[in-house]
N, C-alpha and C positions, 0 to 999 in steps of 0.2 A: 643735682637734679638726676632721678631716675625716671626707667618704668619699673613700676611694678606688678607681677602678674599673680593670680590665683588660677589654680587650677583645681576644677573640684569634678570626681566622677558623679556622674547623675543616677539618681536611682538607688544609690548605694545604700540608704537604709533597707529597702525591698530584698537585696543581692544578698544581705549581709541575713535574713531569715532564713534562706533557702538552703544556706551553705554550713557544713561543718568549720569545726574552727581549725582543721588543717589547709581548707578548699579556703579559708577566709585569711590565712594566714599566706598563703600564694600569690592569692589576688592582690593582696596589699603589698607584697614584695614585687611582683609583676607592674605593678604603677608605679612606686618607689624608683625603680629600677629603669625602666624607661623613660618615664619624666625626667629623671638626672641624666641619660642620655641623651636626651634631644635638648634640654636647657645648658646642657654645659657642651655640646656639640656648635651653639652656637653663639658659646663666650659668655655666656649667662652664670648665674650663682644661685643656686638651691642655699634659701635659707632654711625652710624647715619645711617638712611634710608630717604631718596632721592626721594619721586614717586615711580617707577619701580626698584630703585637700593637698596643693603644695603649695609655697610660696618661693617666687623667682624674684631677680633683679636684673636688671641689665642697666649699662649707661647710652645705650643707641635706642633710638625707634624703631629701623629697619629691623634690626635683631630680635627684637625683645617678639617683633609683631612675625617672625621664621619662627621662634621658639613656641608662638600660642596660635597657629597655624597647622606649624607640623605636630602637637600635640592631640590635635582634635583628629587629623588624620592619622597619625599613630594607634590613637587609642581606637579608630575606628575601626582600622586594621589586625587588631589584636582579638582573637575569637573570644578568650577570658574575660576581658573589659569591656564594661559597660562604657558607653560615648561620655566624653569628656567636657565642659564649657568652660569658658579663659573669662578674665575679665584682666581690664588694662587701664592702667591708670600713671600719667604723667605729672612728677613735680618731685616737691622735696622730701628729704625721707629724715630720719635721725637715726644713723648708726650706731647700737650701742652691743659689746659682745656677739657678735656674730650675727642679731637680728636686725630687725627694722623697726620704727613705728611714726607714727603721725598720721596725718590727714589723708594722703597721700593711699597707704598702706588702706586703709580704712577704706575710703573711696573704693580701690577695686574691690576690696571682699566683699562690699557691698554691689558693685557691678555686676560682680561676679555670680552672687545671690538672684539676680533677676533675668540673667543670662541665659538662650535658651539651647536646650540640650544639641551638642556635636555644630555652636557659634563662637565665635568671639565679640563682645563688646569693650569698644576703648572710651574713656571720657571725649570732653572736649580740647582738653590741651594733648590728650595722644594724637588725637584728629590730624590737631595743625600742625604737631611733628609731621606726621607721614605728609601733608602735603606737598614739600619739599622731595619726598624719598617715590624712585621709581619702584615699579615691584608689585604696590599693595592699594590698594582703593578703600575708603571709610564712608559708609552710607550711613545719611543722616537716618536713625529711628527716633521712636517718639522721645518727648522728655519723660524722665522719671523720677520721682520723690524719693531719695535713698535716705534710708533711716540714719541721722545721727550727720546727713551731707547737706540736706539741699535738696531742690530741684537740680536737674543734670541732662541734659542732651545727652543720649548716646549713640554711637556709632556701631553699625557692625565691619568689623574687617574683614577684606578679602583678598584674594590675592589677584594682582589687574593682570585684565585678560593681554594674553602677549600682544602686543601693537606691533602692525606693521613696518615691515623697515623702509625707511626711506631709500626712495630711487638713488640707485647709482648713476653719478653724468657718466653720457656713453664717452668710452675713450677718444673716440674718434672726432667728436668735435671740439 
């Protein structure tokens, strides 16, 4: 069982007219380049990047959802990059040479596809991962028909607001 995540920059066909192909040859190196730092920062596996897209894996929830988190603020951050969207998707994968595939895999690209610009959406089984894990909140949004899955509840992830810390008993009593 993984997550797995897409990352796709938004707008990129738009960006990709504007620009020469040394300016277009940067940009793809500048997301390349950062994506792999912040996925494998947080124990994650770049299987491939794509132009504008990448594909991660991790074997935790908590991780997988730091990785497509700080990539939306990363790429926010970055003057060169356009904002970035995740999509996330929890179950079984099939390893074979280096990549992935299945249902699984499929589901986020498609999550990923409907996903909107500088969010993340997780399916239903990333959901009831994070339920368990502090850190991060998953807001129900609508269902959606993804081509080739299903209907699919999805969630948006966020990161839960810091909670109060519980009173200290006073020493004294």
């Amino acid at each position: 069982i993984r997550v797995v995540g897409f990352a796709d920059l938004v707008s990129f066909t738009s960006f990709v007219r504007r620009m020469s192909e040394r300016q277009l040859a940067r940009l793809v190196q500048r997301f390349e380049l950062l994506a792999s730092d912040v996925i494998t920062e947080h124990g994650g596996r770049v299987i491939k990047t794509v132009g504008d897209e990448v594909l991660f894996v991790h074997t935790e929830a908590a991780a997988a959802s730091a990785i497509a988190l700080d990539l939306v603020d990363a790429m926010a951050e970055d003057e060169l990059l356009p904002p970035v969207r995740v999509g996330l998707a929890h179950g079984r994968v099939i390893s074979r040479l280096g990549d992935v595939f299945g249902v699984t895999v499929n589901k986020a690209s498609r999550i990923t596809a409907v996903t909107p610009s500088g969010t993340v959406y997780v399916d239903e089984d990333m959901a009831r991962a994070l339920g368990t894990v502090s850190g991060f909140s998953a807001i129900e949004r609508r269902r959606r028909m993804l081509r080739g899955i299903g209907v699919v509840t999805l969630h948006e992830l966020r990161r839960a607001p810091l909670g109060r810390r519980p009173a200290v008993p006073n020493a004294s009593s």
